[in-house]
MDTraj code that builds the backbone (N, CA, C; nanometers):
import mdtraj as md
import numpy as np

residues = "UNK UNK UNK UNK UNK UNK UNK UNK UNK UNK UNK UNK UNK UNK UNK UNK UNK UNK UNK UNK UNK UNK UNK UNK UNK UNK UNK UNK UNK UNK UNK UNK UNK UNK UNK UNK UNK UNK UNK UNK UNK UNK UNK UNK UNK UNK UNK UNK UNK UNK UNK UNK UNK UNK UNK UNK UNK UNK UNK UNK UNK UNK UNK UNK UNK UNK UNK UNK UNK UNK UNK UNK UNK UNK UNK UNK UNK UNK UNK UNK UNK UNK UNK UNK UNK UNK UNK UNK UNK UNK UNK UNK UNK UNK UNK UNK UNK UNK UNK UNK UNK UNK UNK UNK UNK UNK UNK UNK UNK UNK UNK UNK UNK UNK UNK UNK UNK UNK UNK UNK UNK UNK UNK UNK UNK UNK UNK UNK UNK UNK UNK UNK UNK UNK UNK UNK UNK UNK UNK UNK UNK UNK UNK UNK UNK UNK UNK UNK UNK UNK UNK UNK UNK UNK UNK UNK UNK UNK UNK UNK UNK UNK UNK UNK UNK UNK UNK UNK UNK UNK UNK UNK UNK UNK UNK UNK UNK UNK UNK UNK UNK UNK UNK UNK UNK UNK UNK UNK UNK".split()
xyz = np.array([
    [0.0789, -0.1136, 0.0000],
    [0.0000, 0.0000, 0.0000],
    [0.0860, 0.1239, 0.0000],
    [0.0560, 0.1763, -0.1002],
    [0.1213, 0.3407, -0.0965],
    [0.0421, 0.4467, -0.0475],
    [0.1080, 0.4973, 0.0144],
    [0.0203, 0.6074, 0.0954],
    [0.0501, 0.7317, 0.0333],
    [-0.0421, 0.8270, -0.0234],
    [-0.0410, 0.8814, -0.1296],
    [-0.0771, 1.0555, -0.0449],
    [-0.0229, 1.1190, -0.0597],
    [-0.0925, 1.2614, 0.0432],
    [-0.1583, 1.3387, -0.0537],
    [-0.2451, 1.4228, -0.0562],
    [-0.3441, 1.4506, -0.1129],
    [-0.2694, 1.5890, -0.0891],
    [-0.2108, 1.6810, -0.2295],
    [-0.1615, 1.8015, -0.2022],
    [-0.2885, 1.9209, -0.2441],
    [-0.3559, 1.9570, -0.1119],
    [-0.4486, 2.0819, -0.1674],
    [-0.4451, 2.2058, -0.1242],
    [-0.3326, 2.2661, -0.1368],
    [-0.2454, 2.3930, -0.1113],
    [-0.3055, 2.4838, -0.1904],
    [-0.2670, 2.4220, -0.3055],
    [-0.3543, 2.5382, -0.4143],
    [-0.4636, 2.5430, -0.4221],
    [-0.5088, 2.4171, -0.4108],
    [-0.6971, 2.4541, -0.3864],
    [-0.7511, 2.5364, -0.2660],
    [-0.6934, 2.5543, -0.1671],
    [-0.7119, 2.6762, -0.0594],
    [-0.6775, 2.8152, -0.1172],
    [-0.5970, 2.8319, -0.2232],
    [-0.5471, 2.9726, -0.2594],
    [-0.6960, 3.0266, -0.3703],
    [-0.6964, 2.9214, -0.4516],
    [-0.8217, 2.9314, -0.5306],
    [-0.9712, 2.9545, -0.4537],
    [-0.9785, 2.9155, -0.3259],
    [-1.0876, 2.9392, -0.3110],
    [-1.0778, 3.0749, -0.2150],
    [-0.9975, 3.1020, -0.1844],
    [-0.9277, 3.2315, -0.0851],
    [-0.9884, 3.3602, -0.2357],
    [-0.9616, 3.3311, -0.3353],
    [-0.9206, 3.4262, -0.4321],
    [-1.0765, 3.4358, -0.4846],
    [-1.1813, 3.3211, -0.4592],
    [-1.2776, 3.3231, -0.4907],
    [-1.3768, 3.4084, -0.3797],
    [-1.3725, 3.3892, -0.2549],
    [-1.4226, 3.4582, -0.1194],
    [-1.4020, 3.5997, -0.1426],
    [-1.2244, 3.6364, -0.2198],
    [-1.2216, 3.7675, -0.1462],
    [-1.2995, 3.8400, -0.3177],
    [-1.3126, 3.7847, -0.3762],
    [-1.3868, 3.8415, -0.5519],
    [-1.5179, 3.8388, -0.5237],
    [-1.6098, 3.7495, -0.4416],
    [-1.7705, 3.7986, -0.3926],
    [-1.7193, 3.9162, -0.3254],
    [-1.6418, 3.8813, -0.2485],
    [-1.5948, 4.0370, -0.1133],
    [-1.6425, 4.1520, -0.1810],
    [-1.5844, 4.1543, -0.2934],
    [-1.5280, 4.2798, -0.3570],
    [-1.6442, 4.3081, -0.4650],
    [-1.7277, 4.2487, -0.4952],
    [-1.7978, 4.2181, -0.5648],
    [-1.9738, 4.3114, -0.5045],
    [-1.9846, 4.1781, -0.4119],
    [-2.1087, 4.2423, -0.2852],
    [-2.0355, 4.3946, -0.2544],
    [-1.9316, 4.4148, -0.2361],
    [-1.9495, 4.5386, -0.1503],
    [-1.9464, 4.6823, -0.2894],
    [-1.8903, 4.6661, -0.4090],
    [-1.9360, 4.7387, -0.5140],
    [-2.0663, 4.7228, -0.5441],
    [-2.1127, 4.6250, -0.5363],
    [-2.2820, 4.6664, -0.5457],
    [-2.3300, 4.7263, -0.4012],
    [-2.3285, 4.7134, -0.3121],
    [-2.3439, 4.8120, -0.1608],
    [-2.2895, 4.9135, -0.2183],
    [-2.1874, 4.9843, -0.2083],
    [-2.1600, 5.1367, -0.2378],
    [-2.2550, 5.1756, -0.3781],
    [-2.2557, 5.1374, -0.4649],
    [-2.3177, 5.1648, -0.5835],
    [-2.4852, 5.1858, -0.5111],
    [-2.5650, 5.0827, -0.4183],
    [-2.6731, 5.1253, -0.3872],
    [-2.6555, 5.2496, -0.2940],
    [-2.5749, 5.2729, -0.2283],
    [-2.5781, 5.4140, -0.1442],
    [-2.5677, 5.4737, -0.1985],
    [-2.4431, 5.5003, -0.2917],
    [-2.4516, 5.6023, -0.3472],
    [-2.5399, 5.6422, -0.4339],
    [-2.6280, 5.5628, -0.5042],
    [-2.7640, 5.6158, -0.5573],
    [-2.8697, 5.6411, -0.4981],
    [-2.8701, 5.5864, -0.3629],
    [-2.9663, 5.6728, -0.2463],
    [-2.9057, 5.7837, -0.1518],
    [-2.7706, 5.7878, -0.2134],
    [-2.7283, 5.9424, -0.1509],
    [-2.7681, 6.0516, -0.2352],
    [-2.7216, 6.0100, -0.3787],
    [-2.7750, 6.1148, -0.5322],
    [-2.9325, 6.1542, -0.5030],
    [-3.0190, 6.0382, -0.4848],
    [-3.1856, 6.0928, -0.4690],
    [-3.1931, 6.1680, -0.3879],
    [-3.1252, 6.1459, -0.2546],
    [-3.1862, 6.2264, -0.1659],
    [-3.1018, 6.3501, -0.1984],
    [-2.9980, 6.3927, -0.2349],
    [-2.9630, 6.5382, -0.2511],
    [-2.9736, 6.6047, -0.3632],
    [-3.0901, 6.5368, -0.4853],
    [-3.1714, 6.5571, -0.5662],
    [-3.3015, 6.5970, -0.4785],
    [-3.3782, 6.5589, -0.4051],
    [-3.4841, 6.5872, -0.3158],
    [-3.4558, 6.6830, -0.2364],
    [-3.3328, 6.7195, -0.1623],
    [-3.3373, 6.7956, -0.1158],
    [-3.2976, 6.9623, -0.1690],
    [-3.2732, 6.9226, -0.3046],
    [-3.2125, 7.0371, -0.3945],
    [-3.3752, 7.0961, -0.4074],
    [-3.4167, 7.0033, -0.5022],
    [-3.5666, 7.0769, -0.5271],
    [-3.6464, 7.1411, -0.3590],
    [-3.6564, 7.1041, -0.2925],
    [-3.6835, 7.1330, -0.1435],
    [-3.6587, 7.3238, -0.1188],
    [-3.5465, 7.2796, -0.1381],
    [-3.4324, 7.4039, -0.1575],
    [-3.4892, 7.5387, -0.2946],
    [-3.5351, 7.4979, -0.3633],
    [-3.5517, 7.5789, -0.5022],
    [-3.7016, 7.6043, -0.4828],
    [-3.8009, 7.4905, -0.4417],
    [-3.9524, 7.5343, -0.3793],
    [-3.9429, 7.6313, -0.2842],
    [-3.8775, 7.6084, -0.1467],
    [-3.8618, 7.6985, -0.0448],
    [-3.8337, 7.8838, -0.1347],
    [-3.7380, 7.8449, -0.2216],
    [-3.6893, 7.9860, -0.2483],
    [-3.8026, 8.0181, -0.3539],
    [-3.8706, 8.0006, -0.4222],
    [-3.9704, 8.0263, -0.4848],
    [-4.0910, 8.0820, -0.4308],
    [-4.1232, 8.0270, -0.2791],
    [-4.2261, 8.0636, -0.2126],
    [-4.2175, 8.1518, -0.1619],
    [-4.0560, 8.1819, -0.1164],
    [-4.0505, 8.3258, 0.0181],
    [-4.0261, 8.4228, -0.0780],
    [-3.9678, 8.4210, -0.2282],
    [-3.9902, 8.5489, -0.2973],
    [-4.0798, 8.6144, -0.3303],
    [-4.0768, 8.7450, -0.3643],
    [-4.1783, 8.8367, -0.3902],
    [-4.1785, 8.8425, -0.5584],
    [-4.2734, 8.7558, -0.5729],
    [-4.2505, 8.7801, -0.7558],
    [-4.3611, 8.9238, -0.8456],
    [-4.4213, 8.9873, -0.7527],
    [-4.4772, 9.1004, -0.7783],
    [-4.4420, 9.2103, -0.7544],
    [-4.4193, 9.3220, -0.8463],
    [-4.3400, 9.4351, -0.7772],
    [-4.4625, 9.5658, -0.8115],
    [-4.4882, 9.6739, -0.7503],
    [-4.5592, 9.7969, -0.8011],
    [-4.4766, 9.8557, -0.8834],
    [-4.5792, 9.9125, -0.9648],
    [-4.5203, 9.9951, -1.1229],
    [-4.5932, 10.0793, -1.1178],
    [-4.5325, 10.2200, -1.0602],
    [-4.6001, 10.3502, -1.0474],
    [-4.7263, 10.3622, -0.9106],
    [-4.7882, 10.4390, -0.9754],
    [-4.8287, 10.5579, -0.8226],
    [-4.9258, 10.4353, -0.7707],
    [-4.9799, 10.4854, -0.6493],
    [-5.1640, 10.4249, -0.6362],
    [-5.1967, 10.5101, -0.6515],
    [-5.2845, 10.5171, -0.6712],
    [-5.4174, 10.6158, -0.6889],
    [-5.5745, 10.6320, -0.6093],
    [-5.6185, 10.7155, -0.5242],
    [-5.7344, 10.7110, -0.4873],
    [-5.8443, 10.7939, -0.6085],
    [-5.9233, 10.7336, -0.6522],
    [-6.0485, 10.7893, -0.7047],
    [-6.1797, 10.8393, -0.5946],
    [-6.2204, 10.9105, -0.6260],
    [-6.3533, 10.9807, -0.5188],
    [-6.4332, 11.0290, -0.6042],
    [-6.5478, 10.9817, -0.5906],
    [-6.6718, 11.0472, -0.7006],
    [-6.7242, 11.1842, -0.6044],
    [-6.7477, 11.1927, -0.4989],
    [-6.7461, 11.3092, -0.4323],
    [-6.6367, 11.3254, -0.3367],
    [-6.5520, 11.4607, -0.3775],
    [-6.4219, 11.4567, -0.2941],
    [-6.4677, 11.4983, -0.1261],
    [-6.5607, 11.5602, -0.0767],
    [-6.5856, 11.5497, 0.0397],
    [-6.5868, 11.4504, 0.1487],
    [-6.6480, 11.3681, 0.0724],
    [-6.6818, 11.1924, 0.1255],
    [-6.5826, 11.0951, 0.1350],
    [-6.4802, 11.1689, 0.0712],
    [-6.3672, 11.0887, 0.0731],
    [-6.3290, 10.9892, -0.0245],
    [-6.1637, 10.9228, -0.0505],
    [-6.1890, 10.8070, -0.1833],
    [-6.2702, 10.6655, -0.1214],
    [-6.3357, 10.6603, -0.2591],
    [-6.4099, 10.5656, -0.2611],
    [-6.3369, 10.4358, -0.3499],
    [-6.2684, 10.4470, -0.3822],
    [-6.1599, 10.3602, -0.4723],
    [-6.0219, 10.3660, -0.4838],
    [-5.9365, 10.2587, -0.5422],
    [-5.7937, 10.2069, -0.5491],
    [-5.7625, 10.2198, -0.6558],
    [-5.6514, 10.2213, -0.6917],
    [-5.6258, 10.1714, -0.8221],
    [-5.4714, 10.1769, -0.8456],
    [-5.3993, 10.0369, -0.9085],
    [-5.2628, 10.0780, -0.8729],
    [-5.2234, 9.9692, -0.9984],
    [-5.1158, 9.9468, -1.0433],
    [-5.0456, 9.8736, -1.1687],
    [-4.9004, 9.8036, -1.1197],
    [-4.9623, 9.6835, -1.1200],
    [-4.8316, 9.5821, -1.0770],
    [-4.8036, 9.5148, -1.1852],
    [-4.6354, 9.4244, -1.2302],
    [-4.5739, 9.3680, -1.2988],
    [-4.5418, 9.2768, -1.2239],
    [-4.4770, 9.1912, -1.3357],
    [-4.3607, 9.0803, -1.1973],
    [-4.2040, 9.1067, -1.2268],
    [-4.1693, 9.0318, -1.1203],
    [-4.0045, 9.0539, -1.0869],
    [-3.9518, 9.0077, -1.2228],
    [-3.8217, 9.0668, -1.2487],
    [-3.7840, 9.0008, -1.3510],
    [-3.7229, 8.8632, -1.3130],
    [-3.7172, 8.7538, -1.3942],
    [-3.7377, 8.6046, -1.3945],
    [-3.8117, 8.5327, -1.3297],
    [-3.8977, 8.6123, -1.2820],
    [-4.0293, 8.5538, -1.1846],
    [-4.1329, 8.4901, -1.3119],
    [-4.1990, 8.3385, -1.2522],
    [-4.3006, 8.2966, -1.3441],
    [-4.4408, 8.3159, -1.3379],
    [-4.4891, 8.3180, -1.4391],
    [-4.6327, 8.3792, -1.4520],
    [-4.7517, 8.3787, -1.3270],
    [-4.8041, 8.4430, -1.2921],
    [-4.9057, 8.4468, -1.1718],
    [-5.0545, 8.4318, -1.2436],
    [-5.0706, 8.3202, -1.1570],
    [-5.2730, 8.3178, -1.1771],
    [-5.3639, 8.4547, -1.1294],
    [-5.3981, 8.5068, -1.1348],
    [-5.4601, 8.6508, -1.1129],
    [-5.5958, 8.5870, -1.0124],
    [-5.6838, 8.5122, -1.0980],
    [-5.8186, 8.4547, -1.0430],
    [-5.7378, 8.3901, -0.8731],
    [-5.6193, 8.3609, -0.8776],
    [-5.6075, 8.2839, -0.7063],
    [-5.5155, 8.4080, -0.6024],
    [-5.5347, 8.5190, -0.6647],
    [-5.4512, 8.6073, -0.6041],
    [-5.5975, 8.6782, -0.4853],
    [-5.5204, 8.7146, -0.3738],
    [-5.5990, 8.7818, -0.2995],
    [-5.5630, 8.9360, -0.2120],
    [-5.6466, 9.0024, -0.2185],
    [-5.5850, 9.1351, -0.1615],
    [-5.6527, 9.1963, -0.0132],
    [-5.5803, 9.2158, 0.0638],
    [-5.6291, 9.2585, 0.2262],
    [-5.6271, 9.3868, 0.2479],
    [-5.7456, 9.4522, 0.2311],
    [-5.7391, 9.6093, 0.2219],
    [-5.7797, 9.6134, 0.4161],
    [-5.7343, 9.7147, 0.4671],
    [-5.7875, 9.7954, 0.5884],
    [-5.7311, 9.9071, 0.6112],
    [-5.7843, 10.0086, 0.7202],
    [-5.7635, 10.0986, 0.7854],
    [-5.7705, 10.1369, 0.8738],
    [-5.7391, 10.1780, 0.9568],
    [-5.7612, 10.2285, 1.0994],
    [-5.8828, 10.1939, 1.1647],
    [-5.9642, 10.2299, 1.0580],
    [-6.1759, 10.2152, 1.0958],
    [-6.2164, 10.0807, 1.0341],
    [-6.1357, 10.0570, 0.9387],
    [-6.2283, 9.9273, 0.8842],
    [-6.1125, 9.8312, 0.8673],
    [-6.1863, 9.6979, 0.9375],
    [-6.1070, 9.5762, 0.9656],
    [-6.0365, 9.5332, 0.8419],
    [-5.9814, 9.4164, 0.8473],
    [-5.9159, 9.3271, 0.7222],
    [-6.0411, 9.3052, 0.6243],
    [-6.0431, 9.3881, 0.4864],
    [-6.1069, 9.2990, 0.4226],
    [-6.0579, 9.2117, 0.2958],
    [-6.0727, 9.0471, 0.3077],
    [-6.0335, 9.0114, 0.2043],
    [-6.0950, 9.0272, 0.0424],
    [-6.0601, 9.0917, -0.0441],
    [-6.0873, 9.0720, -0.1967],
    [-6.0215, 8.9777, -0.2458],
    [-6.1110, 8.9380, -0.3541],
    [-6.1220, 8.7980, -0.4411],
    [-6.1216, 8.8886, -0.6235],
    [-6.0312, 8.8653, -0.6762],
    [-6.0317, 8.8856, -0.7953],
    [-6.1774, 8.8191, -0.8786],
    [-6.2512, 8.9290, -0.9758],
    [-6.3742, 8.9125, -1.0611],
    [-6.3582, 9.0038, -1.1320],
    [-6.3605, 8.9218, -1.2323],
    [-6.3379, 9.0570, -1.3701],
    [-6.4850, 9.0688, -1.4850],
    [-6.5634, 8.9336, -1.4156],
    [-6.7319, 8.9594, -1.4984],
    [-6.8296, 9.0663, -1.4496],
    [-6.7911, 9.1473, -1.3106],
    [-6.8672, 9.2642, -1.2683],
    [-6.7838, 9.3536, -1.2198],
    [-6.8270, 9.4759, -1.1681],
    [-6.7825, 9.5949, -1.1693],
    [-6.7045, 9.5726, -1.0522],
    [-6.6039, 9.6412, -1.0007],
    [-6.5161, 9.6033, -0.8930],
    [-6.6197, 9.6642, -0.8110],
    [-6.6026, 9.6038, -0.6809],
    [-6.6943, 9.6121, -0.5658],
    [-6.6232, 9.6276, -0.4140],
    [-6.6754, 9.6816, -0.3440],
    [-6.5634, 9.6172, -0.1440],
    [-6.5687, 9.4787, -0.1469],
    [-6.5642, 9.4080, -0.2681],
    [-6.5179, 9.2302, -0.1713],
    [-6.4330, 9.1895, -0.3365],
    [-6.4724, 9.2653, -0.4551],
    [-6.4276, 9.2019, -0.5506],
    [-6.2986, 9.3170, -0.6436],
    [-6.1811, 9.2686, -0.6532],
    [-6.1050, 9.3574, -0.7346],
    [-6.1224, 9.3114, -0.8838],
    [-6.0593, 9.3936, -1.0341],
    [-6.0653, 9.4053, -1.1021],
    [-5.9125, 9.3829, -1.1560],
    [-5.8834, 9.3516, -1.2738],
    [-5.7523, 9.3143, -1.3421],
    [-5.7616, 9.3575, -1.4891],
    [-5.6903, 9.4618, -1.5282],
    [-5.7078, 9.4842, -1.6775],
    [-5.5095, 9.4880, -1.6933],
    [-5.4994, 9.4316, -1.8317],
    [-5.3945, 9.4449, -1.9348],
    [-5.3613, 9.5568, -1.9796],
    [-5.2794, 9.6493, -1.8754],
    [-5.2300, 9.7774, -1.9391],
    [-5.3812, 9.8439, -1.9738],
    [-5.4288, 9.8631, -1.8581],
    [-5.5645, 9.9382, -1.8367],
    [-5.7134, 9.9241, -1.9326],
    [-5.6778, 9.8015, -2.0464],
    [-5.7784, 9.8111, -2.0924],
    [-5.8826, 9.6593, -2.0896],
    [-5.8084, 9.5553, -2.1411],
    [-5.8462, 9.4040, -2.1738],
    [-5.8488, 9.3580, -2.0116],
    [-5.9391, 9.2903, -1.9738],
    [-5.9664, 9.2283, -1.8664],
    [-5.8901, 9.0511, -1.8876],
    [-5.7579, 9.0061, -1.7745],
    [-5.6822, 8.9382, -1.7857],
    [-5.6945, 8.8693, -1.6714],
    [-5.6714, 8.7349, -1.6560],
    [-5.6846, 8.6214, -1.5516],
    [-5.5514, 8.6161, -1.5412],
    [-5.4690, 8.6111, -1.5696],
    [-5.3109, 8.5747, -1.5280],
    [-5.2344, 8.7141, -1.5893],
    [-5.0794, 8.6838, -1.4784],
    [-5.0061, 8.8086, -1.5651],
    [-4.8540, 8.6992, -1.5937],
    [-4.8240, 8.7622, -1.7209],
    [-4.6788, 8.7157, -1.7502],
    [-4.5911, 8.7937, -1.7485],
    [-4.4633, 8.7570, -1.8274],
    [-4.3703, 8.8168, -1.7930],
    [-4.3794, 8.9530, -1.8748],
    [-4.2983, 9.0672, -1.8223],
    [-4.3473, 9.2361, -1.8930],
    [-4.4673, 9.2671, -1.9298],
    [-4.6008, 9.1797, -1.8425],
    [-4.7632, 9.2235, -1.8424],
    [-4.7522, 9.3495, -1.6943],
    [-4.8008, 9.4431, -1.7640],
    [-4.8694, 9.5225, -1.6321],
    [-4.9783, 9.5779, -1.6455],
    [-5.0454, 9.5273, -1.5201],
    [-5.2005, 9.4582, -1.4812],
    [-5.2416, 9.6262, -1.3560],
    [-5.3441, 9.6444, -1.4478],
    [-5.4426, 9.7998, -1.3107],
    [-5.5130, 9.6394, -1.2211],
    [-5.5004, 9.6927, -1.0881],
    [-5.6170, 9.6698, -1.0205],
    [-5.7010, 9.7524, -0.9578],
    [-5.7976, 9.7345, -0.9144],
    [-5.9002, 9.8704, -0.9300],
    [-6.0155, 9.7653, -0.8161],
    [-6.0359, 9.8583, -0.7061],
    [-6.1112, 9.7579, -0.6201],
    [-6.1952, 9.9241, -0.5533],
    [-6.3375, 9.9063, -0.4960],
    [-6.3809, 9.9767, -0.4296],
    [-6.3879, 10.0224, -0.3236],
    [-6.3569, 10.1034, -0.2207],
    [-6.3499, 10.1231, -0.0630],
    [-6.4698, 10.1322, 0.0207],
    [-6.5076, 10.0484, 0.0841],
    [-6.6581, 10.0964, 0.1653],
    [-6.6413, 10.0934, 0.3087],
    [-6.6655, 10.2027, 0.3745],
    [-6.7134, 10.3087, 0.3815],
    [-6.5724, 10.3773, 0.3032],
    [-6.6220, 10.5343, 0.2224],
    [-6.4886, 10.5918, 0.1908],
    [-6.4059, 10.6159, 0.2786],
    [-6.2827, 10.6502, 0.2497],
    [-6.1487, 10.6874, 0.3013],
    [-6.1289, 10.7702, 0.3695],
    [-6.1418, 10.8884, 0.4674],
    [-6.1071, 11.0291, 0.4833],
    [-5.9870, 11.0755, 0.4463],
    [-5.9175, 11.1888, 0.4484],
    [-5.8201, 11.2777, 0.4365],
    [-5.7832, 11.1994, 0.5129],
    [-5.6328, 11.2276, 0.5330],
    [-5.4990, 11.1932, 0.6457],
    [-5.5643, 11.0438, 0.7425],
    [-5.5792, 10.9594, 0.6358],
    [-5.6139, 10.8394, 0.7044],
    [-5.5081, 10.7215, 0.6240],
    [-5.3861, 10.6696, 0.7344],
    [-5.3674, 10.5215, 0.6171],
    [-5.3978, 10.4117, 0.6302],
    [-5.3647, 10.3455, 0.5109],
    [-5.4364, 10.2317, 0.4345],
    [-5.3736, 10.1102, 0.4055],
    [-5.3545, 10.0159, 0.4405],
    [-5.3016, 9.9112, 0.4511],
    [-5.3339, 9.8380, 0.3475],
    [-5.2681, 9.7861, 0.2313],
    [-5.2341, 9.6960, 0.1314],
    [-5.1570, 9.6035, 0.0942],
    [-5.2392, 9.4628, 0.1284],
    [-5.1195, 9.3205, 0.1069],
    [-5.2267, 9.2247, 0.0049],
    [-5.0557, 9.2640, -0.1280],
    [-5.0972, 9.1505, -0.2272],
    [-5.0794, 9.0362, -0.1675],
    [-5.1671, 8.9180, -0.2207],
    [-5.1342, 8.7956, -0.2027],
    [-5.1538, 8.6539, -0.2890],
    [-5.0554, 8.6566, -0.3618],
    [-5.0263, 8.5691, -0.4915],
    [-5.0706, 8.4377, -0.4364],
    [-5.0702, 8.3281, -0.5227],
    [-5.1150, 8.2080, -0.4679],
    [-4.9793, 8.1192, -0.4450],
    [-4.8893, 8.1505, -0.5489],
    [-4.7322, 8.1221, -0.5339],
    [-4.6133, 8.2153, -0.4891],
    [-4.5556, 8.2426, -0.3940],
    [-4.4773, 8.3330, -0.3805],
    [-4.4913, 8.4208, -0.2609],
    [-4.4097, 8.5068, -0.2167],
    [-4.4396, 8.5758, -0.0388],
    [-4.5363, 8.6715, -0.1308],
    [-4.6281, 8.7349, -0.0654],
    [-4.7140, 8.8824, -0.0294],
    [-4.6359, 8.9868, -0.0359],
    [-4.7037, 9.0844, -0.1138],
    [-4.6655, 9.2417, -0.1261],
    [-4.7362, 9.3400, -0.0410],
    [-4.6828, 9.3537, 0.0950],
    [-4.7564, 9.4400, 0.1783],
    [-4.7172, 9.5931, 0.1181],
    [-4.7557, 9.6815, 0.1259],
    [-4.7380, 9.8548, 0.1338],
    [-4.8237, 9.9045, 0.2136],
    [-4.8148, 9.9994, 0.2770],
    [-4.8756, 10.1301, 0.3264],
    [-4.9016, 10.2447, 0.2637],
    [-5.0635, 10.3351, 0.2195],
    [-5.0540, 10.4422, 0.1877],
    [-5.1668, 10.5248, 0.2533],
    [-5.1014, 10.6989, 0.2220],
    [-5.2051, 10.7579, 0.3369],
    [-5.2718, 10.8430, 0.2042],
    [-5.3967, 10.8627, 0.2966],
    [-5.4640, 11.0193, 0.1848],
    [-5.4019, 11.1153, 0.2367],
    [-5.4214, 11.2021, 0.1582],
    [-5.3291, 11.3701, 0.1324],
    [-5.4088, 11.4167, 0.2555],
    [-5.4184, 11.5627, 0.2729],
    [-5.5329, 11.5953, 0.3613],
    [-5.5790, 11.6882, 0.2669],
    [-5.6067, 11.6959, 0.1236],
    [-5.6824, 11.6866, 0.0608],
    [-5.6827, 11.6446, -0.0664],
    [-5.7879, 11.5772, -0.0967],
    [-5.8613, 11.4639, -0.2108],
    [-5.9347, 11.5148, -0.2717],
    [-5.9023, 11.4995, -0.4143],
    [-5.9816, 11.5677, -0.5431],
    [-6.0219, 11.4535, -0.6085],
    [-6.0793, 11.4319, -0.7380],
    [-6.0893, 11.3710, -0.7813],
    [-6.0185, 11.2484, -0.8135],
    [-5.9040, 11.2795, -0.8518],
    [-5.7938, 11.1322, -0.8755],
    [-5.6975, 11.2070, -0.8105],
    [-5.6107, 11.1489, -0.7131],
    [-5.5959, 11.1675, -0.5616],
    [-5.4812, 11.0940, -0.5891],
    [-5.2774, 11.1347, -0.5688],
    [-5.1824, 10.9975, -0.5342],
    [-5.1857, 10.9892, -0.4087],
    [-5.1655, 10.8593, -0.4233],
    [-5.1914, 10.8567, -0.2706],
    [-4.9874, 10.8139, -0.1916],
    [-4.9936, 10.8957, -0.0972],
    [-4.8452, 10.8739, -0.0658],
    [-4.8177, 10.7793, 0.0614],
])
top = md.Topology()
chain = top.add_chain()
for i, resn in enumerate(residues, 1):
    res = top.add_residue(resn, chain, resSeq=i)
    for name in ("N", "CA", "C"):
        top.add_atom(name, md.element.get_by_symbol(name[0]), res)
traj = md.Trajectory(xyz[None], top)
């Protein structure tokens, strides 16, 4: 009987070389999945980032005076009227979802609702295209009159509190007072 030794030296190196190639293998597919759930999420959080800054800007700016109108200047103005644009690279605004918060000293918050099928009213403002065409949205280099009614009128040396409020984007608050005296078409400062 010959006793024969079974040399499997190399078959341990081969399978050493096989262990550490899954090794290397599994763990490139692990980094490859993180790192494509690291990419999403700082894709998600980019847009996050670009919504946020979209919302807190002011994409409406005033273009020229306000104006009080008064059908009898005694009684005080009985109306608004003022011409806004948007910021430059700001995107188009829905007009119909915009809302405006008129008050004064005497009369509480009132909210207006854009309507351009009847006459502007104390609850409803008005939107015309460079003062004439009645417009539901504004785009870019559109400037839009709004024109809303005051009830009870205004007096002399009384101010007036005005906040646009877009449906996308921060609010355009201003302040304006009447003169201490009001004529017919009245700036108001």
């Amino acid at each position: 009987m010959s006793s024969r030794k079974l040399n499997d030296e190399g078959f341990t190196g081969l399978e050493a070389a096989i262990v550490l190639i899954a090794f290397v293998v599994v763990a490139a597919v692990f980094s490859y999945v993180v790192l494509g759930a690291g990419f999403f999420t700082t894709q998600k959080a980019q847009e996050t980032v670009y919504k946020g800054v979209e919302q807190s800007t002011a994409n409406i700016q005033m273009i020229g005076n306000v104006y009080g109108i008064s059908a009898v200047n005694s009684a005080g103005i009985d109306e608004i009227k003022f011409s806004i644009g948007l910021a430059p690279g700001a995107p188009a605004i829905d007009l119909t979802k915009m809302k405006i918060v008129f008050s004064t000293p005497t009369i509480g918050p009132t909210i207006l609702e854009q309507n351009n099928t009847v006459a502007a009213s104390a609850t409803t403002f008005t939107t015309k295209l460079n003062g004439a065409t009645t417009v539901s949205s504004m785009n870019a280099n559109d400037q839009v009159e709004i024109n809303f009614k005051v009830s009870p009128a205004v007096s002399a040396n009384t101010k007036m509190n005005i906040e646009l409020r877009p449906s996308v984007g921060a609010a355009l608050p201003f302040t304006k007072t009447a003169p201490a005296t009001i004529t017919n078409t009245t700036v108001l400062f």
